[in-house]
N, CA, C and O atoms as a Maestro MAE file, in Angstrom:
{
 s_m_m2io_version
 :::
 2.0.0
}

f_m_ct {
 s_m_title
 :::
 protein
 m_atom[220] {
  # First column is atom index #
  i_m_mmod_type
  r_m_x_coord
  r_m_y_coord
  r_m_z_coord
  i_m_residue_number
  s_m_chain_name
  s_m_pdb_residue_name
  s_m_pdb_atom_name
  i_m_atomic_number
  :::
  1 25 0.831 -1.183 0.000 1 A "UNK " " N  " 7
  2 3 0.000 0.000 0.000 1 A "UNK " " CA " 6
  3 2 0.877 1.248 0.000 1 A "UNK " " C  " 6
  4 15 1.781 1.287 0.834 1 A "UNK " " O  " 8
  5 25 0.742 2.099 -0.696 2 A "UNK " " N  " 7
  6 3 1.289 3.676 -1.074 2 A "UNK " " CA " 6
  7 2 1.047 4.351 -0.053 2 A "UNK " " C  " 6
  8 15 1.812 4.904 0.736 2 A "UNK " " O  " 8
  9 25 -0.198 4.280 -0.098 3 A "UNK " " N  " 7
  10 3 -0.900 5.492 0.689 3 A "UNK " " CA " 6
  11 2 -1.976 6.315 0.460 3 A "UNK " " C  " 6
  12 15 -2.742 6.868 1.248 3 A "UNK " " O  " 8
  13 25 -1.897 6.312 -1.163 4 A "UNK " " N  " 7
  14 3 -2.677 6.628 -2.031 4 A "UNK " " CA " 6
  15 2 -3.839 5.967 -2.291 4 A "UNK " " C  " 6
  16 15 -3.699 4.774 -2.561 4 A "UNK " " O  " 8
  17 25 -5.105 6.465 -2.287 5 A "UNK " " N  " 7
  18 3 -5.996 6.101 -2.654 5 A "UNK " " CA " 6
  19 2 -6.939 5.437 -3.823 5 A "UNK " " C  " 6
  20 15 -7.534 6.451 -4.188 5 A "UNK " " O  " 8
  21 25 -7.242 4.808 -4.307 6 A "UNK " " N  " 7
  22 3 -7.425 3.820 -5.631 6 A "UNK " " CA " 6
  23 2 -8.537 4.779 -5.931 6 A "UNK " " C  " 6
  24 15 -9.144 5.630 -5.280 6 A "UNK " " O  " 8
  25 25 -8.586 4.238 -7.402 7 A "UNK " " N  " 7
  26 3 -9.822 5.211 -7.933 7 A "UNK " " CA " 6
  27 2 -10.842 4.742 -7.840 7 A "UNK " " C  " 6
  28 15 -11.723 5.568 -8.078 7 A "UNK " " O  " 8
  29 25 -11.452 3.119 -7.435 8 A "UNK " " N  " 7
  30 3 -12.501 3.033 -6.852 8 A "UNK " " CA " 6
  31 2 -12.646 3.452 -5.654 8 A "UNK " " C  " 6
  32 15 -13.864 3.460 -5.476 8 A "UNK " " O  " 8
  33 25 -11.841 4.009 -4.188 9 A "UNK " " N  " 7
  34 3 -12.357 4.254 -3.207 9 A "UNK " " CA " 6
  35 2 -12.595 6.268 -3.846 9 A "UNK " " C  " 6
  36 15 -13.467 6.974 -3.340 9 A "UNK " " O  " 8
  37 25 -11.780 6.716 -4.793 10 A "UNK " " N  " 7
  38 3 -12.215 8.210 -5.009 10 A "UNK " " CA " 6
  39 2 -13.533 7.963 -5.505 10 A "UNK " " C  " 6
  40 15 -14.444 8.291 -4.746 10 A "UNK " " O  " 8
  41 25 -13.885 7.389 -6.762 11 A "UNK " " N  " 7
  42 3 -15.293 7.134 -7.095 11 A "UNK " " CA " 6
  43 2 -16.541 6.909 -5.946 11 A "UNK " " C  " 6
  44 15 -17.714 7.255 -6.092 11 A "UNK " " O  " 8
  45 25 -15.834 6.108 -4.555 12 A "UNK " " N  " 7
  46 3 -17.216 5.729 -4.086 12 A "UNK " " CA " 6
  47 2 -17.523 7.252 -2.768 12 A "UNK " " C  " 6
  48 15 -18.574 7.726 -2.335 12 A "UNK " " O  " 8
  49 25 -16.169 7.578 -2.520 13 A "UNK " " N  " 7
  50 3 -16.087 8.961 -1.650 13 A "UNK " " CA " 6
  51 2 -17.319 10.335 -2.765 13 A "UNK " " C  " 6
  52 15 -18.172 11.032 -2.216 13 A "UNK " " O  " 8
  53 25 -17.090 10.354 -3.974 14 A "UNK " " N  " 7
  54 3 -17.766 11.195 -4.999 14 A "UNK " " CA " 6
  55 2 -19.765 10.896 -4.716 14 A "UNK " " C  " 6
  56 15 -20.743 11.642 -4.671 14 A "UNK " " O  " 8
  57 25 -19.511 9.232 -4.575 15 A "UNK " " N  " 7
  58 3 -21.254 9.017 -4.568 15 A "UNK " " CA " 6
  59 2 -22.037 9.391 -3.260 15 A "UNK " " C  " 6
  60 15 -23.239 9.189 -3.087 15 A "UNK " " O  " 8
  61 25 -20.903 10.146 -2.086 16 A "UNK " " N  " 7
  62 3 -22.140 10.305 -1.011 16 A "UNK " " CA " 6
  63 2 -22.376 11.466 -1.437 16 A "UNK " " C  " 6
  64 15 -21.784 12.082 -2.322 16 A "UNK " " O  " 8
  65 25 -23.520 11.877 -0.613 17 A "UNK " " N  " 7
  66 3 -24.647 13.097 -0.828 17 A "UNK " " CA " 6
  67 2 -23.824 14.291 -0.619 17 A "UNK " " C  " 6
  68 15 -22.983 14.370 0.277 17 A "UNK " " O  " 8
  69 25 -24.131 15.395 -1.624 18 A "UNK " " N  " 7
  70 3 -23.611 16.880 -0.926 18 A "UNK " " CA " 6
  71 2 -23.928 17.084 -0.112 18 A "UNK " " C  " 6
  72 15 -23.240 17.990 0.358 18 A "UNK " " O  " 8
  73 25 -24.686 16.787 0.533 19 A "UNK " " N  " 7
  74 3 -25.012 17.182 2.156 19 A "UNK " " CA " 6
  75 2 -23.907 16.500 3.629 19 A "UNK " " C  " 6
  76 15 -23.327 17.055 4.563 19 A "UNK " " O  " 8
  77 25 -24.063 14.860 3.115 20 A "UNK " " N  " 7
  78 3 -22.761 14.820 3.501 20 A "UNK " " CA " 6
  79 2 -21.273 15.391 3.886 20 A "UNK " " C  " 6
  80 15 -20.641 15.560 4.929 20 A "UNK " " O  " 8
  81 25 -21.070 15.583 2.588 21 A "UNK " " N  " 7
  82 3 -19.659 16.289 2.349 21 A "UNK " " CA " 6
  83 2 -19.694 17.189 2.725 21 A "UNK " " C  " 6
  84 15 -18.646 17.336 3.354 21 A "UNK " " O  " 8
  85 25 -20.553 18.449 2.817 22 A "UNK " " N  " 7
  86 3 -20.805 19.602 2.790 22 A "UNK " " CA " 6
  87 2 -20.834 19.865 4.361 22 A "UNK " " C  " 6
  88 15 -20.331 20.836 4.927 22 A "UNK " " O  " 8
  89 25 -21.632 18.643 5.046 23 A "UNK " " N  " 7
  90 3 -21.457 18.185 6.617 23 A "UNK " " CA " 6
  91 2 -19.995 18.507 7.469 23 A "UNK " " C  " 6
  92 15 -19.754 19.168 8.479 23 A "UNK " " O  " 8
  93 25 -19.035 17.581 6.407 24 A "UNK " " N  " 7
  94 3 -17.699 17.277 7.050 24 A "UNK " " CA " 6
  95 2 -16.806 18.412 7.356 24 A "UNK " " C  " 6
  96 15 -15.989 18.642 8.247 24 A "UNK " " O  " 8
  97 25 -17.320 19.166 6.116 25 A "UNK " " N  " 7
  98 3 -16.100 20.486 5.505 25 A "UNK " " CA " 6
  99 2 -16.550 21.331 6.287 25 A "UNK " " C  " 6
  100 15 -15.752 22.195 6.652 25 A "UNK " " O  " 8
  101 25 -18.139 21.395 6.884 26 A "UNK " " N  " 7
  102 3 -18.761 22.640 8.010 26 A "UNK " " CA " 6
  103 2 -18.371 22.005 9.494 26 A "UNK " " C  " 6
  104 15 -18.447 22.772 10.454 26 A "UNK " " O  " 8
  105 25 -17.966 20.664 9.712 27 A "UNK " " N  " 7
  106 3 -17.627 20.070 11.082 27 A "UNK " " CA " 6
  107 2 -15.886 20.433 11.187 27 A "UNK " " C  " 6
  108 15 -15.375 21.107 12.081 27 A "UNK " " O  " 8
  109 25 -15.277 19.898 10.218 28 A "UNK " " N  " 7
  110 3 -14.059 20.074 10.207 28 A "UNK " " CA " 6
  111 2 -13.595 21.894 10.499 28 A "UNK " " C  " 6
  112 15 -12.662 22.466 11.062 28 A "UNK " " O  " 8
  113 25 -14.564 22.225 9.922 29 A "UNK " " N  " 7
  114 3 -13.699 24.129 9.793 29 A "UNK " " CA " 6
  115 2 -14.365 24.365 11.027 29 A "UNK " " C  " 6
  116 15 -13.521 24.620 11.886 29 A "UNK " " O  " 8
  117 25 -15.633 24.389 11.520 30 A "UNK " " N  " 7
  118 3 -15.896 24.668 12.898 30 A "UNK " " CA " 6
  119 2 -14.800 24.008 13.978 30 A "UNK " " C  " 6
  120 15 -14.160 24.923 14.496 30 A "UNK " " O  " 8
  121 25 -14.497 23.028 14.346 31 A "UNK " " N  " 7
  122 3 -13.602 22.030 15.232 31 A "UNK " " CA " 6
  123 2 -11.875 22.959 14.632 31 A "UNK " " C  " 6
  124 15 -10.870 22.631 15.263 31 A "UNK " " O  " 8
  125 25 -11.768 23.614 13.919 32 A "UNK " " N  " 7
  126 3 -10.966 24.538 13.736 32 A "UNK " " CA " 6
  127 2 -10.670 25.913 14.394 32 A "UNK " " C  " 6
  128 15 -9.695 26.444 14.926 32 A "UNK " " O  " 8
  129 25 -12.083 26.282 14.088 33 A "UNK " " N  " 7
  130 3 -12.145 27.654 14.350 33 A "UNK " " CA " 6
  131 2 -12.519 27.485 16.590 33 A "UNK " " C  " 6
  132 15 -12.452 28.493 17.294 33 A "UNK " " O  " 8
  133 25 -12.746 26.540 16.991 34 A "UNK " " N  " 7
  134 3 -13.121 26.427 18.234 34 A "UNK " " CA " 6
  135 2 -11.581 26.197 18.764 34 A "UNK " " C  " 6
  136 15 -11.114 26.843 19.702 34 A "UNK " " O  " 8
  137 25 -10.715 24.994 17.896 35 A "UNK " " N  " 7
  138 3 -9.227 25.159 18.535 35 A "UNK " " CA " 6
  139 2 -8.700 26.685 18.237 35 A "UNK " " C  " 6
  140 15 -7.806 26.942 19.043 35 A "UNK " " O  " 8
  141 25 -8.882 27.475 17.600 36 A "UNK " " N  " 7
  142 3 -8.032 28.664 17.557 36 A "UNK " " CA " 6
  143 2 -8.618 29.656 18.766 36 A "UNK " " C  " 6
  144 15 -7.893 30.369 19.460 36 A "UNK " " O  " 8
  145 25 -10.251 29.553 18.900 37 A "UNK " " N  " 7
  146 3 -10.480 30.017 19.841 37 A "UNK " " CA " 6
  147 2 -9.686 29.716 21.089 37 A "UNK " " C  " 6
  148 15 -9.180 30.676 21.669 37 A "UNK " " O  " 8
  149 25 -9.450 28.046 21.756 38 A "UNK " " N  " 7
  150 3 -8.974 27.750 22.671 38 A "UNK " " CA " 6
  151 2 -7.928 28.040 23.065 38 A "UNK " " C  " 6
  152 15 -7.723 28.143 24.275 38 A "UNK " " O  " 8
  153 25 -7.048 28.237 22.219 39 A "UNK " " N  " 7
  154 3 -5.667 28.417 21.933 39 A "UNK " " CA " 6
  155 2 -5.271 30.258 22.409 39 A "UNK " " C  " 6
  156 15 -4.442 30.734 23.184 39 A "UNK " " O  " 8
  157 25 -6.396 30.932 21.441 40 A "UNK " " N  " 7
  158 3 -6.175 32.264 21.741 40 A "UNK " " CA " 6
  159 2 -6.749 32.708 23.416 40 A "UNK " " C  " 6
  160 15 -6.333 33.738 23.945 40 A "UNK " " O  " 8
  161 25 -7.261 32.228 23.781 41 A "UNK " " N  " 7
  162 3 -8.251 32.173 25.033 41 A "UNK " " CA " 6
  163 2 -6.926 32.006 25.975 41 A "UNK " " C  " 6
  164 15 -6.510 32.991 26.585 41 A "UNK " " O  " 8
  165 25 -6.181 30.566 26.097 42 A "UNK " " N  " 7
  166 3 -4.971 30.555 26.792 42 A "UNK " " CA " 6
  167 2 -4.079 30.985 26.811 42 A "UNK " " C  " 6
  168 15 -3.250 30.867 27.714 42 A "UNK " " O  " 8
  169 25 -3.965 31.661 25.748 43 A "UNK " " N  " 7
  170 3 -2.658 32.795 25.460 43 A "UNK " " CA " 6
  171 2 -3.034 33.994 25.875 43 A "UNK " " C  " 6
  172 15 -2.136 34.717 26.306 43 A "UNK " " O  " 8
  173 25 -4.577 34.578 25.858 44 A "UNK " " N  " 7
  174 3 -4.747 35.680 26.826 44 A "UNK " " CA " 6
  175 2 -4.581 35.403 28.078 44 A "UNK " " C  " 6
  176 15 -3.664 36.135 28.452 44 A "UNK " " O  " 8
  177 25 -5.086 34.509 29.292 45 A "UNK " " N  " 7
  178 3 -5.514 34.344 29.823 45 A "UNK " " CA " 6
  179 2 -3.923 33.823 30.772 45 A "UNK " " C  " 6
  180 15 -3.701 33.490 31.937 45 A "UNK " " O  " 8
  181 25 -3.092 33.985 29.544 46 A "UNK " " N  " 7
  182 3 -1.519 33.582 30.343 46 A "UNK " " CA " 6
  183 2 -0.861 35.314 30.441 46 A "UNK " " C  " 6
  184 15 -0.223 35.673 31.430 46 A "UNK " " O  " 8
  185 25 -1.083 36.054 29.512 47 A "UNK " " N  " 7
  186 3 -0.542 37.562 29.122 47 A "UNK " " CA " 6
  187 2 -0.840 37.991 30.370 47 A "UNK " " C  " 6
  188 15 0.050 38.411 31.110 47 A "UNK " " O  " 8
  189 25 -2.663 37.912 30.904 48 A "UNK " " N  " 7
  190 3 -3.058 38.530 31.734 48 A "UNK " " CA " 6
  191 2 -2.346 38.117 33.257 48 A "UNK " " C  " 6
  192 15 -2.163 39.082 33.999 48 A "UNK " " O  " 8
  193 25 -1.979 36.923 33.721 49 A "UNK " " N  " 7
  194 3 -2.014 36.656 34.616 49 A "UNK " " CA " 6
  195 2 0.023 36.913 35.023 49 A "UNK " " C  " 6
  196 15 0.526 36.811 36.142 49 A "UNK " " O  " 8
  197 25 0.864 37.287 33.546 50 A "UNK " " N  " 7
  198 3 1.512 37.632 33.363 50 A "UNK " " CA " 6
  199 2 1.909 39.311 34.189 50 A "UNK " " C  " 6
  200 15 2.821 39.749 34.890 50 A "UNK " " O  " 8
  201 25 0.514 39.883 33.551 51 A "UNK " " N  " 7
  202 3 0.290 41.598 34.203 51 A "UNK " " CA " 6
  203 2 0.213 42.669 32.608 51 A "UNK " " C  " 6
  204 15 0.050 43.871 32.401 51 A "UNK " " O  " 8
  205 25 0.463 41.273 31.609 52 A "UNK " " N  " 7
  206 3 0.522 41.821 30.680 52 A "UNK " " CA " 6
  207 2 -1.287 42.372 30.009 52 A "UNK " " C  " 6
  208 15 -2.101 41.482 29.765 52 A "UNK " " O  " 8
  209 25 -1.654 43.800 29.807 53 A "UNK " " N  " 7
  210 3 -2.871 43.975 29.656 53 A "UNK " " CA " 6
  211 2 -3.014 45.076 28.581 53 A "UNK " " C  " 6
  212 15 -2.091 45.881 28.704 53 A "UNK " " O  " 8
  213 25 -3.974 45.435 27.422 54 A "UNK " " N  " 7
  214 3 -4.009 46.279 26.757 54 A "UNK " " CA " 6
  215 2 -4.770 47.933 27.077 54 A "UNK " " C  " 6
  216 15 -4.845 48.959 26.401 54 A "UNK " " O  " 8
  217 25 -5.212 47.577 28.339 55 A "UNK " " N  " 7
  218 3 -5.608 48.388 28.815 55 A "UNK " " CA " 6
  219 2 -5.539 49.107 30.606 55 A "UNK " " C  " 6
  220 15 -6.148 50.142 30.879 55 A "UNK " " O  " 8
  :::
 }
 m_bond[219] {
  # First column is bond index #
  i_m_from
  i_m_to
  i_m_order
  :::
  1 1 2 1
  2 2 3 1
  3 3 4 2
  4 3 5 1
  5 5 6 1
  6 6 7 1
  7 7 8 2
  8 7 9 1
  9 9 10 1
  10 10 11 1
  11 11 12 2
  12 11 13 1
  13 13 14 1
  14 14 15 1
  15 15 16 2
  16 15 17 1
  17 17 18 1
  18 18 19 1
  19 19 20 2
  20 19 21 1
  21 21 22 1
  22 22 23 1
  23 23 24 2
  24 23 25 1
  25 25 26 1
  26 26 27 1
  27 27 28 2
  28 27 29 1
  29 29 30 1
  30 30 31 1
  31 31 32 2
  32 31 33 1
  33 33 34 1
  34 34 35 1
  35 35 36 2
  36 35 37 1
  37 37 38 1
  38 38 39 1
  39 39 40 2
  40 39 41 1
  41 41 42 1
  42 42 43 1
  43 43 44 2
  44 43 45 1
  45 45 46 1
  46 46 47 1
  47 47 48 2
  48 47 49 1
  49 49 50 1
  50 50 51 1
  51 51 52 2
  52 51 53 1
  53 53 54 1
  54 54 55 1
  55 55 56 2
  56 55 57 1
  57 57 58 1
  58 58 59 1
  59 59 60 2
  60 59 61 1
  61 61 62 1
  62 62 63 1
  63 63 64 2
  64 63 65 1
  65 65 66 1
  66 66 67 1
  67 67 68 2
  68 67 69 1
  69 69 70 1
  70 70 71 1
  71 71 72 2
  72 71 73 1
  73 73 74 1
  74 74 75 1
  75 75 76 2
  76 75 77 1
  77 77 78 1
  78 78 79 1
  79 79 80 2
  80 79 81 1
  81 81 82 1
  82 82 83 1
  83 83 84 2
  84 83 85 1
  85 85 86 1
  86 86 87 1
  87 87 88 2
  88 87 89 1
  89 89 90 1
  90 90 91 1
  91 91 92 2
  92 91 93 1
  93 93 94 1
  94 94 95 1
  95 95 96 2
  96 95 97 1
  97 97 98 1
  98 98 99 1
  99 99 100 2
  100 99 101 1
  101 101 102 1
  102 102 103 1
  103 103 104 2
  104 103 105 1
  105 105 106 1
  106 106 107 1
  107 107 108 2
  108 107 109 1
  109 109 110 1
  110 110 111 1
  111 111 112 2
  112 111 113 1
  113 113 114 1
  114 114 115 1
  115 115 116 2
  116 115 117 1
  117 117 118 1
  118 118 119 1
  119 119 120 2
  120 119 121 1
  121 121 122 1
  122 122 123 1
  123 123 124 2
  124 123 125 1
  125 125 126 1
  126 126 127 1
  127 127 128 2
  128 127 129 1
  129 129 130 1
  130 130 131 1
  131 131 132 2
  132 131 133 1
  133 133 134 1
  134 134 135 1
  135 135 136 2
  136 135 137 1
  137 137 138 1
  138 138 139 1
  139 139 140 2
  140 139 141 1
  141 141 142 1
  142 142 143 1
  143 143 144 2
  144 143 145 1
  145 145 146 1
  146 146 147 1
  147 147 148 2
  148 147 149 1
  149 149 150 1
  150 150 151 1
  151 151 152 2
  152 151 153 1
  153 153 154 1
  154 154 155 1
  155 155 156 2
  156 155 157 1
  157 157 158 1
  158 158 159 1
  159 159 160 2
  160 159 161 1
  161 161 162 1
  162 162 163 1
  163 163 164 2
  164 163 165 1
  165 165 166 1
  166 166 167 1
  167 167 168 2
  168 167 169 1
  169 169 170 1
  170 170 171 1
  171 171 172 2
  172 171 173 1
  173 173 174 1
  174 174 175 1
  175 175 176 2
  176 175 177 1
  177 177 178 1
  178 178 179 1
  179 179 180 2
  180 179 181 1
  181 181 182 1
  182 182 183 1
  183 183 184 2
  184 183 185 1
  185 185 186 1
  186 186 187 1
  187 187 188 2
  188 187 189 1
  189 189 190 1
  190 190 191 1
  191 191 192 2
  192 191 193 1
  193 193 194 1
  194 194 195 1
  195 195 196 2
  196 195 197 1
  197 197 198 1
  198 198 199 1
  199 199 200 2
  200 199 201 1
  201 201 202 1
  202 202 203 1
  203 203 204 2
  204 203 205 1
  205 205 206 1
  206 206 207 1
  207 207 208 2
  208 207 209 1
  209 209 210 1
  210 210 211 1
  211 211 212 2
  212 211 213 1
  213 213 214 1
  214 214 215 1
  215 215 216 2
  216 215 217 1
  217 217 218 1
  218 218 219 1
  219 219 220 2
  :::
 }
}
């Protein structure tokens, strides 16, 4: 095995529903955008306790 995917498993990935797919790509980028939240959240939340503040 390569690694690479055969063109019957691309063909059978093509036959699920756009809704499906359309599912994954709105789960995947949300579960994104919530780690960057988390991420930025602890990096304030270290600045602050630092003394570091923008105001």
């Amino acid at each position: 095995m390569s690694g690479k995917p055969s063109l019957q498993e691309i063909e059978e990935a093509e036959k699920k529903p756009l809704w499906q797919r359309l599912g994954w790509l709105a789960g995947i980028w949300a579960g994104s955008v919530l780690a960057l939240f988390i991420v930025a959240s602890l990096m304030r939340m270290f600045m602050n306790a630092a003394g570091l503040t923008t105001h």
